[in-house]
KEKOL-974973 format. One record per residue (C-alpha): residue in one letter; z, x, y. Coordinates in steps of 0.05 Angstrom, whole numbers, plus 5000, padded with zeros to 4 digits. Each point is the difference from the previous one (the first is absolute). Layout:
<nodes>
@resn: a w: Z u: X v: Y
...
</nodes>
This chain:
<nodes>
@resn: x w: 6867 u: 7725 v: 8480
@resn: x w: 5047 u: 4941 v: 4990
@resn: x w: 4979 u: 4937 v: 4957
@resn: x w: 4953 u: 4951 v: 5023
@resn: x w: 5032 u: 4939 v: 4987
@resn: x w: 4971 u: 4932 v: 4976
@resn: x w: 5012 u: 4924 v: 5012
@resn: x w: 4969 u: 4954 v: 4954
@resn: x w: 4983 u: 4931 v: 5015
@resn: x w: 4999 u: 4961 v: 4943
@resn: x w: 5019 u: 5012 v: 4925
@resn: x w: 4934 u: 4976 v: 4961
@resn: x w: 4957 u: 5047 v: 4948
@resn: x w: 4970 u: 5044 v: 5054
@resn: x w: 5066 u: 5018 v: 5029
@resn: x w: 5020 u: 5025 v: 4933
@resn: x w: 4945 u: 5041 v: 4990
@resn: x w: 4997 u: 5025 v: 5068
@resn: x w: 5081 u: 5024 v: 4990
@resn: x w: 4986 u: 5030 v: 4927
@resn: x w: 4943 u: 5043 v: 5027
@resn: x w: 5044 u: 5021 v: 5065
@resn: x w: 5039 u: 5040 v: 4951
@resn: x w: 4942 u: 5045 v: 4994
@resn: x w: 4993 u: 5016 v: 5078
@resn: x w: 5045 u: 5055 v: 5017
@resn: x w: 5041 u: 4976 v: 5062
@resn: x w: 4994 u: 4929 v: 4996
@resn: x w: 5048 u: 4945 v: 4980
@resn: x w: 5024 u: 4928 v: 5010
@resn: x w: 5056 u: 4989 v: 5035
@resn: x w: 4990 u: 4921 v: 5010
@resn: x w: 4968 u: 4940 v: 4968
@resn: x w: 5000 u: 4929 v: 5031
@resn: x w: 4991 u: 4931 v: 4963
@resn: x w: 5004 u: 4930 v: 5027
@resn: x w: 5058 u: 4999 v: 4947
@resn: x w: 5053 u: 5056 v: 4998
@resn: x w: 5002 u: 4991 v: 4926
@resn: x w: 4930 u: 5021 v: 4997
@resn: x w: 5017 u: 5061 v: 5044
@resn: x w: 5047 u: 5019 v: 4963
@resn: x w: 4971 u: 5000 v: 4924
@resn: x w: 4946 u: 5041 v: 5034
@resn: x w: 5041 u: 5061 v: 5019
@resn: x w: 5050 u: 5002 v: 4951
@resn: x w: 4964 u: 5059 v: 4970
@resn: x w: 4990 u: 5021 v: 5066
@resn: x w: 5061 u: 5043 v: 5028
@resn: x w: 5022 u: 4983 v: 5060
@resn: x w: 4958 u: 4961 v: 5024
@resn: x w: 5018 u: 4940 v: 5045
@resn: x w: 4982 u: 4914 v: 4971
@resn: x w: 4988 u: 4957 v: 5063
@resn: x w: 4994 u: 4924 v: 4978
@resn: x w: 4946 u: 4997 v: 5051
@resn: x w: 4947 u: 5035 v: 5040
@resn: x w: 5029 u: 5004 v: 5070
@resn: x w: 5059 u: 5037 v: 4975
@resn: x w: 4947 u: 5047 v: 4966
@resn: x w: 4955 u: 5022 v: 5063
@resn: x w: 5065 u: 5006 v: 5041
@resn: x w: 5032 u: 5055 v: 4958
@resn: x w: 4999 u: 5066 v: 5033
@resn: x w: 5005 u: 5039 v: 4945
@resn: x w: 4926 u: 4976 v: 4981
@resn: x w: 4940 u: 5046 v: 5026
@resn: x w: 4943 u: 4946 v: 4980
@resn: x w: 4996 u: 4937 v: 4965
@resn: x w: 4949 u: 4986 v: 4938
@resn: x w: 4984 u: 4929 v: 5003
@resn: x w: 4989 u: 4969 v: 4931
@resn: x w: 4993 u: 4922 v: 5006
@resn: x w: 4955 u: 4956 v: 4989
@resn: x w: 4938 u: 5006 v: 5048
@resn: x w: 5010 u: 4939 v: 5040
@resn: x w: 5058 u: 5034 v: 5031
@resn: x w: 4978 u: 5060 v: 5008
@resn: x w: 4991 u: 4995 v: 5073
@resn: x w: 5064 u: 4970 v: 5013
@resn: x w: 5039 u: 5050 v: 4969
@resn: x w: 4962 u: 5063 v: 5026
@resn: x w: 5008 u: 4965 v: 5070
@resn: x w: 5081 u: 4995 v: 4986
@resn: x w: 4999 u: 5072 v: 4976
@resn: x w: 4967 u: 5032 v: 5057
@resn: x w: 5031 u: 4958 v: 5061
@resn: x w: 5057 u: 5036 v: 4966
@resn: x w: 4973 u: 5064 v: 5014
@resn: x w: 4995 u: 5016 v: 4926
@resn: x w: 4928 u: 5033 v: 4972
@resn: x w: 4962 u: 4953 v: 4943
@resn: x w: 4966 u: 5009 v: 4943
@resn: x w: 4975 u: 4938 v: 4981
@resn: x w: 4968 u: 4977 v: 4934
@resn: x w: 4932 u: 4987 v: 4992
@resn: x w: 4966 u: 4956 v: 5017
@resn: x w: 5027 u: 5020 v: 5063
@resn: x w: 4997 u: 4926 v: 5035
@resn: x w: 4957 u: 4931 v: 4987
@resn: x w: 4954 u: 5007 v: 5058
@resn: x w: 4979 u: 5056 v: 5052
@resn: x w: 5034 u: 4959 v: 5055
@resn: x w: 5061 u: 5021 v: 4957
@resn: x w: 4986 u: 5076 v: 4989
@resn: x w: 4988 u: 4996 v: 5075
@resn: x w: 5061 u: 4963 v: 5020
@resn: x w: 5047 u: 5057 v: 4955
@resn: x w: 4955 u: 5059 v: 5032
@resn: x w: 5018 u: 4980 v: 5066
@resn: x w: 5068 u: 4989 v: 4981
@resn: x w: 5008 u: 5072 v: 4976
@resn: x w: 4962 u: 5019 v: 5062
@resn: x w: 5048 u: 4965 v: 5039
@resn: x w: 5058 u: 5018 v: 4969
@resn: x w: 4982 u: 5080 v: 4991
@resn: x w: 5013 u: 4993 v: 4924
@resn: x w: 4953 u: 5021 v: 4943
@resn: x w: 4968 u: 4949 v: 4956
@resn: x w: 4957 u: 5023 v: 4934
@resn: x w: 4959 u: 4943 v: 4957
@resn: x w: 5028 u: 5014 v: 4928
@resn: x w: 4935 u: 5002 v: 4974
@resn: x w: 5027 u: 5066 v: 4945
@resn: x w: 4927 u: 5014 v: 4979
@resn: x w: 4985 u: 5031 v: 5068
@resn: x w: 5055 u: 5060 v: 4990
@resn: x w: 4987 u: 5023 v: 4927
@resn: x w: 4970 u: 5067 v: 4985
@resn: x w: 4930 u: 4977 v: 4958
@resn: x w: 4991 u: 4959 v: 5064
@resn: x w: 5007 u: 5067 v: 5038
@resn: x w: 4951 u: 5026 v: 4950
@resn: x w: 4950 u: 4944 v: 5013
@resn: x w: 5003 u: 5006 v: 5068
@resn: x w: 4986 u: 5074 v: 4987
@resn: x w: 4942 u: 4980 v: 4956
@resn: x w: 4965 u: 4954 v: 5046
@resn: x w: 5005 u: 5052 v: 5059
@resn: x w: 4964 u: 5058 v: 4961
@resn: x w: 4936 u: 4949 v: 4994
@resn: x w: 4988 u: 5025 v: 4930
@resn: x w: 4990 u: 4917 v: 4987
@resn: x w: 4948 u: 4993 v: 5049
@resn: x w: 4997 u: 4941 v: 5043
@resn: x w: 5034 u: 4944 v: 4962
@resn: x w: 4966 u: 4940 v: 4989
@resn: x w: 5050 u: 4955 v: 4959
@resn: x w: 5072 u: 4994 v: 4987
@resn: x w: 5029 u: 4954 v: 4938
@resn: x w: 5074 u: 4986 v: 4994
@resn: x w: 5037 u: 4952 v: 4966
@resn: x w: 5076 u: 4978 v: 4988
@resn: x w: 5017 u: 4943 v: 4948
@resn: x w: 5064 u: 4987 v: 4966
@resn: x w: 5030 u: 4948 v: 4955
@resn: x w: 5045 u: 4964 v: 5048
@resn: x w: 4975 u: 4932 v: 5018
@resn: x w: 5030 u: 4972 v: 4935
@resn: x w: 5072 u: 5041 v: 5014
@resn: x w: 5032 u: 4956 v: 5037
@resn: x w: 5008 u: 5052 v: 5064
@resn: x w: 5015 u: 4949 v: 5059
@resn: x w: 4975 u: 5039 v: 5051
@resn: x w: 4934 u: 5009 v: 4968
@resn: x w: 4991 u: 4930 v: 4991
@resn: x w: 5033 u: 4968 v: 5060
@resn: x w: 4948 u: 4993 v: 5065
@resn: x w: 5073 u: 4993 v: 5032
@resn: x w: 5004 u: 5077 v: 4987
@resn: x w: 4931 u: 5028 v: 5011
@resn: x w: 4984 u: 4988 v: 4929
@resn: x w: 4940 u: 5018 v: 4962
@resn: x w: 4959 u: 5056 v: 4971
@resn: x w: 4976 u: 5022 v: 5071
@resn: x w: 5056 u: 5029 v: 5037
@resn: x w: 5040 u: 5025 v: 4946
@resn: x w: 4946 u: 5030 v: 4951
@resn: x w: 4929 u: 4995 v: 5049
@resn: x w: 5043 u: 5049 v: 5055
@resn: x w: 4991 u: 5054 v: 4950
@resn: x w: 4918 u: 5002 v: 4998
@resn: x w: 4986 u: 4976 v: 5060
@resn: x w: 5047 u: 5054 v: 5035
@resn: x w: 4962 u: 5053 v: 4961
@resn: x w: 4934 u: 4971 v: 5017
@resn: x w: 5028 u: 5017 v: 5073
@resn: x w: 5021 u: 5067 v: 4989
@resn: x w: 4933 u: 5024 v: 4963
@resn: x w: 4943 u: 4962 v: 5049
@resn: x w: 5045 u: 4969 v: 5066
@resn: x w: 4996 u: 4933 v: 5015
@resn: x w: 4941 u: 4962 v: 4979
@resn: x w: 4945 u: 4960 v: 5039
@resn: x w: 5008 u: 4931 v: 4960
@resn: x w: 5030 u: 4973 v: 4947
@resn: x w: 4980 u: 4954 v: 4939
@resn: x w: 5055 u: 4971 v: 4954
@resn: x w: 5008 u: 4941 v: 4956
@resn: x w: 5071 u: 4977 v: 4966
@resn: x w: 5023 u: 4966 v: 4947
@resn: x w: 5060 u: 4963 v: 5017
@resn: x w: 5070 u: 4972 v: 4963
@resn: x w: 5023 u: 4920 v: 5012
@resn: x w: 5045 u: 5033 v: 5046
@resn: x w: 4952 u: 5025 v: 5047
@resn: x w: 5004 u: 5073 v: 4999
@resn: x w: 4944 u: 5040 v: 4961
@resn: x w: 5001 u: 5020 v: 4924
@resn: x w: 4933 u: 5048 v: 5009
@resn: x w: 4972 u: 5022 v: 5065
@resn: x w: 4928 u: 5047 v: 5001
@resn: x w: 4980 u: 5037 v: 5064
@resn: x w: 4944 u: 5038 v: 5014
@resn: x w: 5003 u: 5047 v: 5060
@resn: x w: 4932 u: 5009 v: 5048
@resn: x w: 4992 u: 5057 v: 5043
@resn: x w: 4960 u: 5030 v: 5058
@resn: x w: 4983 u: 5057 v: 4957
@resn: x w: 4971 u: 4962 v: 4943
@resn: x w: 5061 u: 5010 v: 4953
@resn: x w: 5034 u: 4947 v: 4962
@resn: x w: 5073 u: 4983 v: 4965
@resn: x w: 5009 u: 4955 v: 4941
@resn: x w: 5066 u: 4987 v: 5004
@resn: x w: 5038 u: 4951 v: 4946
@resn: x w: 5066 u: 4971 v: 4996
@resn: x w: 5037 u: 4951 v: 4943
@resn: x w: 5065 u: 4976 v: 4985
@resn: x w: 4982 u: 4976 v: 4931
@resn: x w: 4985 u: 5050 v: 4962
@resn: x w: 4996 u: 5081 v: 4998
@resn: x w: 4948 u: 5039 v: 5018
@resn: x w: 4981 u: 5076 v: 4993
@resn: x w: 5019 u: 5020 v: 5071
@resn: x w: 4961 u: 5049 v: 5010
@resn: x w: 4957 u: 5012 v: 5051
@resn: x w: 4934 u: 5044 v: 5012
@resn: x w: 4964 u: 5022 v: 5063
@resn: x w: 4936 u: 5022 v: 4989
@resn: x w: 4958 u: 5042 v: 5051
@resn: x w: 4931 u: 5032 v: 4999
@resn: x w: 5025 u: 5067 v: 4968
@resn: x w: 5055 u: 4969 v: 4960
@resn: x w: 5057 u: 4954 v: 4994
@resn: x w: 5067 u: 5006 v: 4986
@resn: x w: 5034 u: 4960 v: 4945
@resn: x w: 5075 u: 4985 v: 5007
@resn: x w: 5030 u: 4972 v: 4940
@resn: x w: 5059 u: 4944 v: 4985
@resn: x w: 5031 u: 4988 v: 5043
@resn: x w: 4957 u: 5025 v: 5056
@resn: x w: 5057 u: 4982 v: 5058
@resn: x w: 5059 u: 5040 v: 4966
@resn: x w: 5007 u: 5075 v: 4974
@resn: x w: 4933 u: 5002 v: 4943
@resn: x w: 4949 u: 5045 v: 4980
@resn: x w: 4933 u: 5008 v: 5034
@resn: x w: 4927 u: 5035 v: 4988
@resn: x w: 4949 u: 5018 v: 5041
@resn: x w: 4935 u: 4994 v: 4973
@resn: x w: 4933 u: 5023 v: 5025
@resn: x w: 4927 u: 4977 v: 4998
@resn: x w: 4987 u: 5070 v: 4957
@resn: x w: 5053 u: 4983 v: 4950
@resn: x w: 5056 u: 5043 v: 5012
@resn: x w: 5066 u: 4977 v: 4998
@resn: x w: 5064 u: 5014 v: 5039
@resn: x w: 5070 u: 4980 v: 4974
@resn: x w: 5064 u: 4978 v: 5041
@resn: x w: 5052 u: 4986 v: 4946
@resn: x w: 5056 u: 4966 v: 5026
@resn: x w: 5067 u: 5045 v: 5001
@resn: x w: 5037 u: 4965 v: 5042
@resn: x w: 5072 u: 4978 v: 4974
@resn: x w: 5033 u: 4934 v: 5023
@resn: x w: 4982 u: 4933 v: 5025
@resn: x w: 4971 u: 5027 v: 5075
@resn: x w: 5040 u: 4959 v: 5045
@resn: x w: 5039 u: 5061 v: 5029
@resn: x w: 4938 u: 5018 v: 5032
@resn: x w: 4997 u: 4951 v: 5053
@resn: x w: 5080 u: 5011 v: 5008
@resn: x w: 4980 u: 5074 v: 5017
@resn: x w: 4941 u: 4987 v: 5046
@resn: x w: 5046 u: 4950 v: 5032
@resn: x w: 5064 u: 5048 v: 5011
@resn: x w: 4939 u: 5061 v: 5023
@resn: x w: 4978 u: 4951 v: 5048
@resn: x w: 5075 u: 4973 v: 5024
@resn: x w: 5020 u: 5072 v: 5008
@resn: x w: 4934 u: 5027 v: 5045
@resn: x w: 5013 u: 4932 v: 5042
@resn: x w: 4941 u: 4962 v: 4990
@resn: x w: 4991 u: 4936 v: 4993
@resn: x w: 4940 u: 4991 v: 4954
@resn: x w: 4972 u: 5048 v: 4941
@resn: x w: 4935 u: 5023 v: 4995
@resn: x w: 4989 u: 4986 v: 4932
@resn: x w: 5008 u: 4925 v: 5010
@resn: x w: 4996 u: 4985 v: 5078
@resn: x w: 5015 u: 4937 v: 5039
@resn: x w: 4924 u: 4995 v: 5005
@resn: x w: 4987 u: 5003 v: 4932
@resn: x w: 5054 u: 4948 v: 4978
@resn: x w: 4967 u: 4950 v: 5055
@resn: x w: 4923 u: 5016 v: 4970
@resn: x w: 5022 u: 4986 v: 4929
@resn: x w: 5038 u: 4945 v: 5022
@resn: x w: 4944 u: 4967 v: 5035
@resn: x w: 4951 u: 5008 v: 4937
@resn: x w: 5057 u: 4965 v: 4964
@resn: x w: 5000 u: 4950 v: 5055
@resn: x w: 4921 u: 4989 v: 4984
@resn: x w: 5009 u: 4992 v: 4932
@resn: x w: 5044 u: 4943 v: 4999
@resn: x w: 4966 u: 4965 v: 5059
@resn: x w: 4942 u: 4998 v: 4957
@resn: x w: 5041 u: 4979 v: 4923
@resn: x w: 5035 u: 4958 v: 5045
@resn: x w: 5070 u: 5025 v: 4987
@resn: x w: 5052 u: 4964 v: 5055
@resn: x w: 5072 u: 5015 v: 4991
@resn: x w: 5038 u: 4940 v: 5028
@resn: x w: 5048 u: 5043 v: 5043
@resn: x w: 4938 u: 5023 v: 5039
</nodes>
């Protein structure tokens, strides 16, 4: 089977990462970056062979040599450039979190709808093998019914100077680029809750330093979900049923080590073998899903993007978080 060839849009940290890990998935490579400055474009592939530098994202998404486009900027323009990359006819992968607002994951699901082209929300955690293997756990009931969920994500970034973190002009704050992580999880273990509670605390410029969630739902289950751009924390997170929980250590959203532990004290180990970063996984998922023609994956559906999305939505109604651009 030939190559499935990437676009990137954009040239920041997760683009790097994303092409360094592509080296370890067998039959993929990048064949095209795109900057909104050709100089950009072309520092980024020069230890990339071959591959083509467009000086700006048109030129990108218009390339026929491109099988799908991984959108990497900042999340205020997410939308727009998924919506330039499908009305192309080219499939999307697009970084998490996957839009601002579910009238936004809506808009780009129709689009790809419209258009016949396969979209995928970025969101890697979805496609790695211990999340595979919690699935697996959670199916087998040996948990019991759960009854609570904790999660959190902090990191030391608020004082870093990252101007997309910072800016509201950018989607900035802890929320969408940290709070995605356990809130999306929350989703994939118990669905989409019943209510929300969260409080905030907020920067001078408006977006939040610390947001706290707790999930309600019908079932009598809860998440505790935290999220901070000022300072680590363990990132672990724990869901805890009648029989059991299952503990998944730092850092819970990428390739780590887990344990299942039951009410009668026995313990069972997941070490974590896996080698590389883990962002090849949602490459692969997204060339399987190109190649069988559809349109969505099941591992992270339209659905499911618009349900998380929606839950973010609550949240920052109720921290009052307003971008300006909205």
């Amino acid at each position: 089977m030939s190559s499935f060839r990437w676009g990137i849009l954009g040239t920041g940290g997760i683009a790097t990462v994303f092409a360094q890990d592509l080296k370890l998935a067998q039959g993929h490579r990048v064949v095209a970056v795109g900057s909104r400055t050709l100089s950009k474009a072309q520092t980024f592939v020069k230890e990339i062979p071959d591959a083509n530098a467009y000086g700006s994202y048109e030129e990108l998404v218009n390339d026929r040599q491109v099988d799908a486009i991984y959108v990497t900027s900042p999340h205020s323009l997410h939308e727009a450039h998924t919506l330039m990359a499908l009305e192309a006819r080219k499939p999307v992968l697009c970084e998490k979190p996957f839009a601002i607002s579910a009238t936004q994951v809506q808009s780009m699901s129709d689009a790809a709808k419209r258009n016949n082209s396969a979209l995928l929300e970025a969101m890697w955690t979805r496609y790695l093998p211990h999340m595979k293997v919690v699935r697996e756990i959670l199916s087998s009931g040996v948990l019991g019914q759960i009854h609570t969920l904790e999660a959190d994500h902090g990191q030391r970034l608020a004082d870093q100077n990252i101007q997309r973190l910072i800016d509201p002009g950018l989607g900035g704050g802890a929320l969408l680029d940290l709070g995605i992580y356990p809130l999306s999880f929350a989703h994939l273990i118990l669905g989409a809750p019943t209510s929300i509670t969260a409080r905030a605390v907020m920067t001078d410029a408006g977006v939040d330093a610390q947001t706290s969630a707790i999930l309600d739902y019908a079932n009598g289950a809860q998440a505790i979900l935290n999220t901070t751009m000022v300072a680590q924390t363990p990132c672990r997170a724990v869901v805890s049923g009648l029989l059991g929980r299952l503990e998944i250590d730092r850092t819970f959203y990428a390739p780590t080590s887990m344990r299942v532990v039951l009410f009668d004290g026995s313990v069972s180990e997941y070490p974590n073998t896996y080698l590389g970063h883990g962002l090849r996984e949602q490459a692969i998922e997204m060339a399987r899903i190109v190649r069988t023609g559809l349109l969505e994956s099941p591992l992270m559906p339209w659905h499911e993007s618009l349900a998380v999305m929606r839950s973010m939505d609550e949240v920052r109604e109720q921290i009052g978080l307003v971008y300006p651009f909205e």
